[in-house]
Structure formats: C-alpha cells, structure tokens
C-alpha positions as CSV (number, residue, x, y, z in Angstrom):
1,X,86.5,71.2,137.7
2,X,82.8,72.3,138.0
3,X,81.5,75.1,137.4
4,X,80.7,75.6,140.8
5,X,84.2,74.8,142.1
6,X,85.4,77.7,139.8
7,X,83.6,80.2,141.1
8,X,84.2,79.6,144.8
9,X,88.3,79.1,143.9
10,X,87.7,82.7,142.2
11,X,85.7,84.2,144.9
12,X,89.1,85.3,146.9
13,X,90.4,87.5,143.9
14,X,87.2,88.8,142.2
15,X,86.3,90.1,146.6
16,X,89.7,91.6,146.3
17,X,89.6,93.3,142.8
18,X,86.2,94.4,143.9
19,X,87.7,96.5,147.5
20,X,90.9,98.0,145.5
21,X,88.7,99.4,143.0
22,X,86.2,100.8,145.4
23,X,88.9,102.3,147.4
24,X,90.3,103.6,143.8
25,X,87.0,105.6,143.2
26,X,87.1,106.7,146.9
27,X,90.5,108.0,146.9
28,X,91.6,109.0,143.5
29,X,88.2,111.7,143.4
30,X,89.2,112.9,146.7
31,X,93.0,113.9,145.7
32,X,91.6,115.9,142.6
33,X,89.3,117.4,144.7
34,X,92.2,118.4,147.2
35,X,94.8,119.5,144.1
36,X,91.8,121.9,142.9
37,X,91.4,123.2,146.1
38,X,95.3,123.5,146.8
39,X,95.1,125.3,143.2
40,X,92.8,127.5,143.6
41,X,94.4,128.9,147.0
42,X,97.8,129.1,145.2
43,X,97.8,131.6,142.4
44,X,99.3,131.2,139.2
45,X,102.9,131.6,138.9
46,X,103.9,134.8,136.8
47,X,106.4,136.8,136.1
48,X,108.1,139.0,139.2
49,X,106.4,142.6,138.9
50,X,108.8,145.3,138.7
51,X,108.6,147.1,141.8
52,X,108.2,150.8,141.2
53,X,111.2,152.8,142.5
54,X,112.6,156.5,142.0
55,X,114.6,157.5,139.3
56,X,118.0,157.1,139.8
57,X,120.8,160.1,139.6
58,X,122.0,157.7,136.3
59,X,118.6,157.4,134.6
60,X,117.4,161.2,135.1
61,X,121.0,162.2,133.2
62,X,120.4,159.7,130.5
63,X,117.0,161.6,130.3
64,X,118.7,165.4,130.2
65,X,121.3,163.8,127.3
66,X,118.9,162.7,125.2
67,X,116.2,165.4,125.4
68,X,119.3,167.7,125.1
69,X,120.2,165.7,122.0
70,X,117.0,166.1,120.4
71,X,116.4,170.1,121.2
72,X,120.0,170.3,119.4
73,X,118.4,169.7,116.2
74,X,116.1,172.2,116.2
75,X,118.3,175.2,117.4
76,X,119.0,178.0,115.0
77,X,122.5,180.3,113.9
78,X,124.9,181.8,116.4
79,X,123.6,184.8,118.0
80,X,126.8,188.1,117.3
81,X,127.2,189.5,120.7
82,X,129.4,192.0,122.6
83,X,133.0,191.1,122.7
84,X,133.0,188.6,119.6
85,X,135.9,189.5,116.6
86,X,133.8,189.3,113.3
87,X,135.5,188.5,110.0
88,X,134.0,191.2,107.5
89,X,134.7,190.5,103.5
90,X,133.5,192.9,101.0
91,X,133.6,191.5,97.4
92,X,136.5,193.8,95.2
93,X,136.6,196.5,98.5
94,X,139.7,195.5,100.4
95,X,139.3,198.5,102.4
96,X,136.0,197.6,103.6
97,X,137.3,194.1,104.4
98,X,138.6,193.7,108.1
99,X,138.4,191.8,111.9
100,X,136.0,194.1,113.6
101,X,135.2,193.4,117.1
102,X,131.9,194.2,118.8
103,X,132.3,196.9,121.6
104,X,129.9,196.7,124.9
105,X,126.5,198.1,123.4
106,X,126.6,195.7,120.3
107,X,127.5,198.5,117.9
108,X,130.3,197.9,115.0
109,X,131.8,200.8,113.2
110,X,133.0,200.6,109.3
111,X,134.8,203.2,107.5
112,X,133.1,205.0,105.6
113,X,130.2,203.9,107.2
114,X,128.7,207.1,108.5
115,X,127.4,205.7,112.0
116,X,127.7,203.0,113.8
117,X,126.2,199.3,112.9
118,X,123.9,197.5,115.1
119,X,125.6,193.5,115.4
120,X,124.2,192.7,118.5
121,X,121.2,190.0,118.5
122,X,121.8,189.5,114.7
123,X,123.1,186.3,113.1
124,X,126.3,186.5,111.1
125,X,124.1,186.4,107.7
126,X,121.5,188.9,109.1
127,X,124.6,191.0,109.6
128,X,126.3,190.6,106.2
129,X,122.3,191.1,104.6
130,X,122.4,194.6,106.7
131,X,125.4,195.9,105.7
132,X,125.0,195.0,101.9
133,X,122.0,197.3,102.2
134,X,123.6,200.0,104.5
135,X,126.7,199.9,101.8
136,X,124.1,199.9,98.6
137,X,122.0,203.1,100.6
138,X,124.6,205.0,101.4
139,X,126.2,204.9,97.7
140,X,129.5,203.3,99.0
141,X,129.3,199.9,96.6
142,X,126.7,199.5,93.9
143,X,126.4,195.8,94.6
144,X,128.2,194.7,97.3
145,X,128.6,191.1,98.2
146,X,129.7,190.9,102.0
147,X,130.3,187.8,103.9
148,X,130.4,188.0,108.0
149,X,131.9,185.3,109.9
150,X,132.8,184.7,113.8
151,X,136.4,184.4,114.2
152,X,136.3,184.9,117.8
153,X,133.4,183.7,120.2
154,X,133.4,185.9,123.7
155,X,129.9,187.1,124.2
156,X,127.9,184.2,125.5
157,X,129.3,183.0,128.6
158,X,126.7,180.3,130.7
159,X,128.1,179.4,134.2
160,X,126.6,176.2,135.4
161,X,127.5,175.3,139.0
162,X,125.9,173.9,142.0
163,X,125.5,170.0,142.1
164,X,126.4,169.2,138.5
165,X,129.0,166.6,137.4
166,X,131.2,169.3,136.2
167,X,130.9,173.0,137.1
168,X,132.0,174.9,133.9
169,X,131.8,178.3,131.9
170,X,130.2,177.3,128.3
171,X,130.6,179.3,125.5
172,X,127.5,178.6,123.6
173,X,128.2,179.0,119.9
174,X,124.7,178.9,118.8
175,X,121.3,178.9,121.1
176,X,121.4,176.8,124.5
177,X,118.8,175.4,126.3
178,X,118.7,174.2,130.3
179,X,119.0,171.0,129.2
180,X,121.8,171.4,126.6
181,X,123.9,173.4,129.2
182,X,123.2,170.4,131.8
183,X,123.8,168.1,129.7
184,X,127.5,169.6,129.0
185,X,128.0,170.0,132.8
186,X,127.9,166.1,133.1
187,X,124.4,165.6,134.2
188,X,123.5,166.8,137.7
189,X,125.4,165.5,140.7
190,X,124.0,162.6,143.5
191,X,123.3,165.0,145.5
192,X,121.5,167.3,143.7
193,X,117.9,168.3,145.3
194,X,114.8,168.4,142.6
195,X,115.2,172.0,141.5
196,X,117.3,174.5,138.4
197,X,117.7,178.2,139.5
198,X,118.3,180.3,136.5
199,X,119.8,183.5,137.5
200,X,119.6,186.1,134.5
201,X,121.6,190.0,134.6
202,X,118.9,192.4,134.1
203,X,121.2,193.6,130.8
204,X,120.6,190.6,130.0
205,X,116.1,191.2,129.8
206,X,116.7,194.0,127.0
207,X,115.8,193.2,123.0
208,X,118.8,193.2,121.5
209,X,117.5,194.8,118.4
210,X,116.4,197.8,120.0
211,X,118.8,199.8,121.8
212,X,116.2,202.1,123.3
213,X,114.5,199.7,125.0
214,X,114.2,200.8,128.8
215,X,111.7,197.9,129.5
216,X,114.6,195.7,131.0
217,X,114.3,195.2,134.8
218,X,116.3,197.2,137.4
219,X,117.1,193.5,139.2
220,X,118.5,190.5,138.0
221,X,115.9,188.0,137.1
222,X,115.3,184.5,138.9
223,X,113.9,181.2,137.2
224,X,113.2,178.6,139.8
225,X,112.1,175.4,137.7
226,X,111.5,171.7,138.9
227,X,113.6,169.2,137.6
228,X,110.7,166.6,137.1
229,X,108.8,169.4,134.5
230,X,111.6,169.7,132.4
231,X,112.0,166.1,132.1
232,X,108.6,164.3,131.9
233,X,106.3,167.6,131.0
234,X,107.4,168.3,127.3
235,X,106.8,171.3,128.0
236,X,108.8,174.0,125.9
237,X,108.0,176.8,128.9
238,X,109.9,174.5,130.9
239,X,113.6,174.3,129.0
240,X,114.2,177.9,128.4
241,X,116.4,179.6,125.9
242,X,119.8,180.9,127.9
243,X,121.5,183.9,127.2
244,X,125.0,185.2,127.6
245,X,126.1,186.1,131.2
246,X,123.2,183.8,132.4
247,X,124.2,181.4,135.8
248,X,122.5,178.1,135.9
249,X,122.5,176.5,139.5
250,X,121.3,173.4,140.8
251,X,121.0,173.4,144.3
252,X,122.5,170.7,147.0
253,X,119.7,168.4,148.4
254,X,119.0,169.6,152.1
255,X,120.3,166.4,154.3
256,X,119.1,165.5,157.9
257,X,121.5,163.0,159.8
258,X,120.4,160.1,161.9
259,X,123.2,159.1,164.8
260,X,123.7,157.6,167.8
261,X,121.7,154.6,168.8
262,X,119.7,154.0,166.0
263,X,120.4,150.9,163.6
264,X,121.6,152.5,160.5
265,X,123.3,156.0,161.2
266,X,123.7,158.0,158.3
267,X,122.5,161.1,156.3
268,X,119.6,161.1,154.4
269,X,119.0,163.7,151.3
270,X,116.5,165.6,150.8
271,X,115.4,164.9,147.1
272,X,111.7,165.0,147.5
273,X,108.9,165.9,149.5
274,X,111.2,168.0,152.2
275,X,107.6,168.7,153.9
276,X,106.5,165.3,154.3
277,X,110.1,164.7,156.3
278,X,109.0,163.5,159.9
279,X,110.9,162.3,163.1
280,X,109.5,159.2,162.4
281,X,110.1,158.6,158.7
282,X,113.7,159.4,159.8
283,X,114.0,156.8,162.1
284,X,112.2,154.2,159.7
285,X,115.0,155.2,157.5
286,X,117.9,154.8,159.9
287,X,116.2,151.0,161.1
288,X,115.3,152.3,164.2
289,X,116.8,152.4,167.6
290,X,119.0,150.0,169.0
291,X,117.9,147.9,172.7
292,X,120.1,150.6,174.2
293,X,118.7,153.7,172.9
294,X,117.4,156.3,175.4
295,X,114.9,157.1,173.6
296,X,113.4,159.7,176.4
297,X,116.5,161.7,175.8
298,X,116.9,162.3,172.0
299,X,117.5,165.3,171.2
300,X,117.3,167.5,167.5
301,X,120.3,169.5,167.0
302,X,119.2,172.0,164.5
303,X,121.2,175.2,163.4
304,X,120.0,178.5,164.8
305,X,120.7,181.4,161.6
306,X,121.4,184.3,164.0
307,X,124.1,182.6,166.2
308,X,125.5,180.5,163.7
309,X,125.4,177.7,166.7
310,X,123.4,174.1,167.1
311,X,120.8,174.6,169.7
312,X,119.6,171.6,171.2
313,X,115.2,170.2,171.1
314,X,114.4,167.7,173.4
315,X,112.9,165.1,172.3
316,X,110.8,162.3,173.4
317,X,111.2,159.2,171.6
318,X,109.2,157.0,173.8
319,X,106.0,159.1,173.7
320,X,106.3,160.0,169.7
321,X,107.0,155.7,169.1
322,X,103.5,155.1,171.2
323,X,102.0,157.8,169.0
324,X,101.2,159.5,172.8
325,X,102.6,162.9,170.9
326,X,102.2,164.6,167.8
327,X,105.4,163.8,165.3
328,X,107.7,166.0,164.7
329,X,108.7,168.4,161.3
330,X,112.5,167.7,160.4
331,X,114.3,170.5,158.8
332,X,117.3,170.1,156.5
333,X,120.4,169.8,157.8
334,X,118.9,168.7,161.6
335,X,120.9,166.0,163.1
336,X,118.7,163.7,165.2
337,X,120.8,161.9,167.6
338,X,119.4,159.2,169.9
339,X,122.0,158.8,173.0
340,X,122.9,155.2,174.8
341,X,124.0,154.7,178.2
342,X,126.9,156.1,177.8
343,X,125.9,158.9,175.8
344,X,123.5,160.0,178.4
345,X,126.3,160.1,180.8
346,X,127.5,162.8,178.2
347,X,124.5,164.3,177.0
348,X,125.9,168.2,178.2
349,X,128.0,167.9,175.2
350,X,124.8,166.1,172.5
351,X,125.9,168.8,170.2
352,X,129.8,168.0,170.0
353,X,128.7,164.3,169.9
354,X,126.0,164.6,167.3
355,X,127.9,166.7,165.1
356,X,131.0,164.4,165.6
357,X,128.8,161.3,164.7
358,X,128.0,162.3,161.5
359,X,131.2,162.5,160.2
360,X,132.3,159.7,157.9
361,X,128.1,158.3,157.7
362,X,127.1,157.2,154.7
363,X,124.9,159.2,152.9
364,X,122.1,158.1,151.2
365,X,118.9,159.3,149.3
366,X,115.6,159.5,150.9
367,X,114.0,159.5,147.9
368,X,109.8,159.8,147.7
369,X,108.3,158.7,150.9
C-alpha cells in the first residue's frame, strides 16, 4: 500500500482522535472550574459546634460539690459553743477532771476555779492552753497538763431549707461555708431561682471572745447572695463562714403559666432575668397560639396581695403580635391564658379556667432569654 493510500485509510481515526480530545480540553477544564466554584460556595466540613446553653440544675451541684470539697481542706478546729458537753482531763487531778457543759453565755465553771471560764469561740486546744494557765496563775497545779475534748456537739445548728435537695439541720463540727452546707443539703432543687438568703440571729453578730461587746445588731442580719458569684467569681466574700443558729434559704424560682390555646401550655420558671420576662417571650416559649386562639380576649390573671384573689388584665393578643402595642411586663406567678371558641363562650369564669388549666402542665425552665 502507498504511502498515500495510508494516510487517506487513516484520515477517519486520526479526525476522530483529533474531536474527542478537543472536546476533552473543553470539558474536563470546565468541570474543575465548576467543582472549585461548587467548593468554594460549600464550606469545609468541621466539627458540629457546641451550642452554648445554661447550666443545668445537675452541672451547677457538681460545681457546689466540688468547690465545697476543696474549701473543706482549708477549714480550721471545731469552734466550743453554748450547749456542747466538754471532756476536761487534768494530769494526776482527778478532781479537776470531769464532763462540763457550756451554759448559754459560753462560760464554764471549774472547782476551785475562782470565776467562771470563757469556752465560747475557743477551739478545744485554745481551751485546754487557757486553763493550764488559769490553773498555773491561780496556784491550783504547778504544771498542769489538761486535755479538752468535745464529747457532745449542740451549739452549731445550720438550717438549710428552701429549694434544696434535702432540707436538713447540720451540726457543723468544725467551720462551714455556704457551699459546704449546700453541698450536704443535696445540691439545690430544679426549681430553685438564682439566689442564697442567709438569715443570721443578731446574738449571733457578737465576738465571741468578748462578752462585753454591745456592737451586735438589735435585728437579725440578712445575706442576699447570687448563686452565679459564688460559683464562677472565686471570690472568698462570696462563700461566707456560717455560724450556729444561722438559716440558709434558697428561694423557689417565681413561675408564670402559659394555658389555653397556645401550642405548648405549661409553666415556665423564673431562673434568670425575671425583668426581661415579656408577654411575648412567654408565648415564644409556649409555641404560640393555636388557629383557634382568641387572641383579642386573652387575659393575665395575676394575684392581687390585699384580697388574696386573681384579678383579671385584658389583654390584646392581636395588637401586641402586630407590634400595634407596647409588650407587656409578666410578673411571677401570672397565668396568661389565651381562650378558644369555647372558652370565650366561658370567659366570666377566665379565672376558674386559667387556674384550673395549669394544673398537671409541665413545668419547665425558662432559663436566660
């Protein structure tokens, strides 16, 4: 075959190579192009981000345990106190050595002892330091060797109630902070609000190494202190020392009830930010109204403090949803209830209804809005 005949029998398949790579260098360009572009619109894929929520009831007593845990280390001896039964020993002086209990002003009395011993506010070896130099002084024992102990513990009584886990009366055998005693009573409760009330006798105020003080106040004393600088401050101010007869209180979140026809009935506590608790926050939290709400006709059943009784705000929905009124400040323990068709037929008796309604809701924390 010539050389000529070759080339035109080839001609067929060289024009055909020759399209299919053409078209190759048109279309293979043109998808990266379009996977770059498609990449750069879709970002990388990473990691979910945690999304930030409140501390849960769980968490925040797992915080009050172990900061409790930690101050425990650093606590010092057993403050004597009225009402405790000491163990006194005096080294080769049976007669000095005896249960003495400490009356109601702190004093302890010792034969031969000619007045009375301070015990109050002294730990048991400040004690047994005091009377080896009281007995030595007053030419009872040339040298004595006394040894105090607490055989009975009655002086330091700390009541912790409110929304705890367990209300309870703790005997605190050496120094207790807030958190210590918390962290006995369980932790706080679910539906504790965001606040400790520390509520201290004014006996309580005096130094109880000096008798004659008179500086103690005429009132009992009041600690209001937030939950959130105890925890996360680290603030010592913040976890105060308790003292006997002291009552440690942590009060009930306030809850406002959404019923009627909204989507998710229910009460909602009060945790945080009570002042930033709107009409409409509320029904964002309760899903909003149903298709059959009468929204014109909602009313806010709020208790009155005098009478004891509900009285009844009228509220317009319609108008507050349209933003055509200004929204309205929820207190705690309202009860927002949104009547249906058949409520309005009833709506005389909203408060009977609304109270009714709330009855068996679920009740769940508002948390931060």
């Amino acid at each position: 075959m010539s050389h000529q005949s070759l080339q035109e029998a080839l001609r067929p398949a060289i024009y055909l190579f020759s399209r299919t790579a053409l078209l190759l260098l048109l279309v293979v360009p043109s998808g990266f192009s379009q996977q770059q572009k498609q990449a750069q619109k879709s970002p990388p894929v990473a990691q979910p981000a945690t999304t930030p929520k409140s501390v849960s009831v769980a968490e925040t007593n797992d915080r009050i345990a172990q900061l409790a845990l930690a101050s425990d280390v650093k606590q010092g001896d057993y403050l004597i106190g009225s009402g405790d039964l000491l163990t006194i020993e005096v080294f080769d002086v049976p007669e000095l050595s005896r249960d003495i209990r400490v009356n109601e002003t702190g004093y302890i009395s010792l034969p031969l002892m000619p007045t009375k011993v301070r015990a109050g506010g002294l730990t048991p070896f400040q004690l047994q330091d005091k009377l080896a130099e009281l007995l030595q002084t007053n030419g009872l024992v040339s040298t004595p060797q006394v040894s105090v102990s607490v055989k009975e513990q009655h002086s330091q009584p700390i009541t912790v109630i409110g929304a705890v886990k367990t209300p309870m009366v703790i005997q605190a055998l050496r120094k207790t902070t807030l958190l210590q005693a918390l962290s006995q009573a369980g932790g706080i409760g679910d539906d504790a609000g965001s606040t400790v009330i520390v509520t201290r006798n004014p006996q309580d105020g005096s130094d109880p190494a000096n008798p004659g003080d008179t500086s103690a106040p005429s009132a009992p004393q009041t600690f209001t202190i937030n939950l959130s600088d105890v925890l996360d401050s680290g603030d010592s101010r913040f976890n105060i020392p308790l003292v006997g007869g002291d009552v440690v209180s942590v009060p009930r979140a306030g809850i406002i009830y959404v019923v009627g026809a909204v989507n998710h009935p229910g009460g909602f506590l009060l945790q945080n930010d009570l002042d930033k608790m709107t009409m409409l926050k509320m029904l964002s939290l309760a899903g909003g109204t149903t298709n059959t709400a009468k929204t014109k006709n909602a009313v806010i059943l709020r208790k009155n403090l005098d009478t004891g009784k509900r009285d009844q705000v009228p509220v317009d929905l319609s108008k507050l949803m349209h933003l055509k009124t200004q929204d309205v400040q929820m207190e705690a323990n309202d009860i927002l209830f949104v009547p249906d068709s058949s409520g309005l037929r009833a709506l005389h008796r909203a408060g009977d209804i609304g109270v009714a309604l709330t009855e068996g809701v679920g009740i769940v924390a508002a948390g931060r809005m």
